[in-house]
C-alpha positions in Angstrom: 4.9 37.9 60.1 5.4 39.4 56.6 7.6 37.5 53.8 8.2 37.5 50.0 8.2 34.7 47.6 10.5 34.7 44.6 10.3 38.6 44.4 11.7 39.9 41.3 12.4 43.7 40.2 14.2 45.6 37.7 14.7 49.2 36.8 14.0 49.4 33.1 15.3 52.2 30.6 15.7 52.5 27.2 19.6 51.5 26.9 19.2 48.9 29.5 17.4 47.1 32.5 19.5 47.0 35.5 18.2 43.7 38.2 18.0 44.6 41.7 16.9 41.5 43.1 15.2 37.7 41.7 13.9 35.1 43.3 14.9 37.0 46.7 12.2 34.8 49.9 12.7 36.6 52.9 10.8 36.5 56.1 10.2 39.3 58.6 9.4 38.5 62.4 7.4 40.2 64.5 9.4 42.5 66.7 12.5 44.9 65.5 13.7 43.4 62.0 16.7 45.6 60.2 17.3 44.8 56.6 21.3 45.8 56.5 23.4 45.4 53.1 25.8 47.3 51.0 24.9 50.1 48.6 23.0 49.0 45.9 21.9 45.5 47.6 18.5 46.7 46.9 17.3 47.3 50.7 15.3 50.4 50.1 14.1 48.6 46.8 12.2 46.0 48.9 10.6 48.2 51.4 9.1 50.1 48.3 8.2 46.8 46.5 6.5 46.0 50.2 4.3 49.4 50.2 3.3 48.7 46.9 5.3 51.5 45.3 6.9 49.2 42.5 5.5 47.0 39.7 7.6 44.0 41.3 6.8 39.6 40.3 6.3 37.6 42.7 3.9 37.6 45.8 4.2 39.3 49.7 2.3 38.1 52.3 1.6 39.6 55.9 0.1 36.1 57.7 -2.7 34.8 55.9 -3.2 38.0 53.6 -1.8 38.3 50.1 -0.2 41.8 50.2 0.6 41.5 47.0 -3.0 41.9 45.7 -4.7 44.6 48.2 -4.8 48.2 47.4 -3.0 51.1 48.4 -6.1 52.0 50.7 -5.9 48.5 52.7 -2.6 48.6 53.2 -2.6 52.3 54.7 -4.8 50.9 57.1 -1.9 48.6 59.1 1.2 50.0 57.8 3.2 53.1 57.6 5.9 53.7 55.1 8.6 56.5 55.7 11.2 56.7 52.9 14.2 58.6 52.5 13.1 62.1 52.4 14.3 65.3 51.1 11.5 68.3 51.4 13.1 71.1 52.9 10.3 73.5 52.9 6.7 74.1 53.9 4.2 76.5 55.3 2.8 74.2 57.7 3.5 74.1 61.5 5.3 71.1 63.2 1.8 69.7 64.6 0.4 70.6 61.2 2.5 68.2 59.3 2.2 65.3 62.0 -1.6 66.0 62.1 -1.4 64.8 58.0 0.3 61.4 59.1 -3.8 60.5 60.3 -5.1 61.2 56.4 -6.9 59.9 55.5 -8.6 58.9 58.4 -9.1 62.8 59.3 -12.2 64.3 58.9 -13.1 67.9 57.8 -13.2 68.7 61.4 -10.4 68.1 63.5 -11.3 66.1 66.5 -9.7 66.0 70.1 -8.7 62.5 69.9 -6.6 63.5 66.8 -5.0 66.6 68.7 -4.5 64.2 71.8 -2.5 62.0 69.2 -0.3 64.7 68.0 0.6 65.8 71.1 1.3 62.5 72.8 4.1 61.0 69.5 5.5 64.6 69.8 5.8 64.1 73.6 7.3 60.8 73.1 9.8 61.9 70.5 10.9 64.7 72.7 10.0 67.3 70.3 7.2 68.4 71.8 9.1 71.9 72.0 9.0 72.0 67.9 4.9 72.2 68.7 4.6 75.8 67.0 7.6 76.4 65.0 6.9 76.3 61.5 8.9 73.1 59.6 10.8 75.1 57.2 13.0 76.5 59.9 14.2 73.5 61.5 17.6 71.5 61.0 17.5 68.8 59.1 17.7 66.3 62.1 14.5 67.7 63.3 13.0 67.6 60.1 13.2 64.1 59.8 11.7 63.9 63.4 8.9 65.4 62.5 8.6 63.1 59.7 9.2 59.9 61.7 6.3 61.2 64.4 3.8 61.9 61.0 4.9 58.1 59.7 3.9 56.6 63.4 1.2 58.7 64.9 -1.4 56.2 63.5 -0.8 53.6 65.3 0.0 50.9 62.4 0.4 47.5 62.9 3.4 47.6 60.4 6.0 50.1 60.0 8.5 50.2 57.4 12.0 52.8 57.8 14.0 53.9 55.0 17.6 55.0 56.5 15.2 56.7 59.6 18.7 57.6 61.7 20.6 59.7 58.4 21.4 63.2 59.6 20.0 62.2 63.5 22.8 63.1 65.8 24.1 60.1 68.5 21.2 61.0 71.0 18.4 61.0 68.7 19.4 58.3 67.2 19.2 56.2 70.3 16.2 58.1 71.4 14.5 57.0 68.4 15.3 53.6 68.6 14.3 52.6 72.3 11.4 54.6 71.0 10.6 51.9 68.8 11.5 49.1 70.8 9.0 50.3 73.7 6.2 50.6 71.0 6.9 47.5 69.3 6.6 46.0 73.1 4.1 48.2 74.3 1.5 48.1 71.3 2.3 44.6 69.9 4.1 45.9 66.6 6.2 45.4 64.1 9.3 47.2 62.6 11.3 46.8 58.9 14.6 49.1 59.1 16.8 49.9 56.8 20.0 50.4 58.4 23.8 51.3 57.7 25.1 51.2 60.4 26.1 48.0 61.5 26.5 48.4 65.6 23.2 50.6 65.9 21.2 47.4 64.0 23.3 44.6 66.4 22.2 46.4 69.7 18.7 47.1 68.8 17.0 44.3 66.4 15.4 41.1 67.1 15.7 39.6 63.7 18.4 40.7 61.0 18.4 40.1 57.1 21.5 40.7 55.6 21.5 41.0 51.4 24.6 41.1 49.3 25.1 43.6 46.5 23.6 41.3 44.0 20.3 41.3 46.0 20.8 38.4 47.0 19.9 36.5 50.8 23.4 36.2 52.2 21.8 35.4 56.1 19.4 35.9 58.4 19.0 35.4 62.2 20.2 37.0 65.2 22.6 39.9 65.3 24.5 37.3 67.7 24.0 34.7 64.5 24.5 37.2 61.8 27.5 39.4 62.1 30.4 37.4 62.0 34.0 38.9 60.6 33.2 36.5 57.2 30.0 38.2 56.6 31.5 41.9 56.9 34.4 40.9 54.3 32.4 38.6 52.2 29.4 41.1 52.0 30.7 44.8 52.8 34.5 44.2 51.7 35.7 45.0 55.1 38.0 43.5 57.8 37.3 43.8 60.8 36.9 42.8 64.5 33.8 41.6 66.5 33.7 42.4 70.5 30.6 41.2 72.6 29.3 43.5 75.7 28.2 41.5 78.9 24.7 40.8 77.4 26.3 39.1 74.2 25.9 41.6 71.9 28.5 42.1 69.3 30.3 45.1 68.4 32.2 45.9 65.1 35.5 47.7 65.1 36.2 48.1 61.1 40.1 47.6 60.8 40.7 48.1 56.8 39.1 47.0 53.6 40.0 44.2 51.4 41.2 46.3 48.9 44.1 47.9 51.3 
């Protein structure tokens, strides 16, 4: 679906320049792919460098299409980038700010197709209720619902989540994610996740890409294929044990770090 050849970043500043990643080829499949890593692997690095937000080397391609050399206005039009975000104020009402997710495609005249829109991801987010409140007085969980519903009321093709569960309580969090599994299903999708948390990423994705904290590919594959006990010391410094439920799906239980 969407993968990077010999991709190659670095953070320059005047005392030094700091590598994220080089040479990193990894391959997205269509479904619910989670990038999961340590901090400072370089996860939310690579969904930027995907957007286009980043002067990276190398080339991404999406199938046949060089990604690498369309512009910002072609790739708007099949995918969706949410990052990690931290705007705690605004004058706008909840429906407001999910209406702007449809720029540019909205005209000067709102039509009812775009209200039906905004009224049908807030309805399927379960915070239809937020409707009329205005976004400056809401928790921070339901701020970055709001945010999530502006990222996906389009309807892209593509869809790429910084960290989208941070400061979502257990419920929301699972809300949110079979949310995305029944539009990946439903509307023939595809997800990119950043994720910490290790469980949330086993029971939920269809393809997992694991980098270590030199930005480098450790593995890729199933959440069955993927975590193991020697990835979680050899990439996250941790020991720990792995159960499997009754539909195979493994579970971590985090028992000390190789430090202790």
């Amino acid at each position: 679906m969407l993968k990077t050849k010999n991709l190659t970043f670095s953070y320059r500043s005047k005392i030094k320049e700091l590598a994220v990643f080089k040479d990193l080829n990894v391959s997205c499949k269509k479904g619910f792919n989670v990038i999961l890593g340590p901090n400072g692997a370089g996860k939310s690095t690579l969904l930027k460098s995907i957007f286009g937000l980043l002067n990276y080397d190398g080339t991404i391609w999406c199938g046949e299409g060089c990604v690498t050399e369309m512009s910002m206005d072609d790739k708007t039009k099949f995918m969706s980038y949410l990052p990690q975000i931290d705007i705690s104020t605004s004058s706008l009402s909840v429906f407001e700010m999910v209406l702007l997710g449809l720029l540019p495609g909205l005209r000067q005249r709102v039509k009812k197709e775009d209200v039906r829109q905004v009224v049908n991801m807030l309805e399927a987010l379960n915070i239809a209720h937020l409707t009329e409140r205005n976004f400056s007085e809401l928790s921070g969980g339901q701020k970055k619902m709001v945010f999530i519903a502006q990222t996906l009321v389009r309807d892209p093709k593509i869809i790429l989540l910084d960290e989208p569960v941070n400061s979502l309580d257990l419920q929301r969090q699972l809300e949110l994610c079979f949310f995305l599994k029944k539009i990946i299903e439903d509307k023939e999708i595809s997800v990119i996740v950043v994720l910490h948390d290790i469980n949330l990423a086993a029971r939920f994705a269809d393809h997992l890409i694991v980098l270590n904290d030199r930005g480098e590919l450790y593995s890729t594959g199933s959440p069955e294929e993927v975590v193991t006990e020697t990835m979680l010391k050899e990439v996250y410094g941790v020991v720990a044990s792995i159960h499997h439920d009754a539909e195979g799906t493994p579970t971590v239980s985090a028992l000390k770090s190789v430090n202790n």
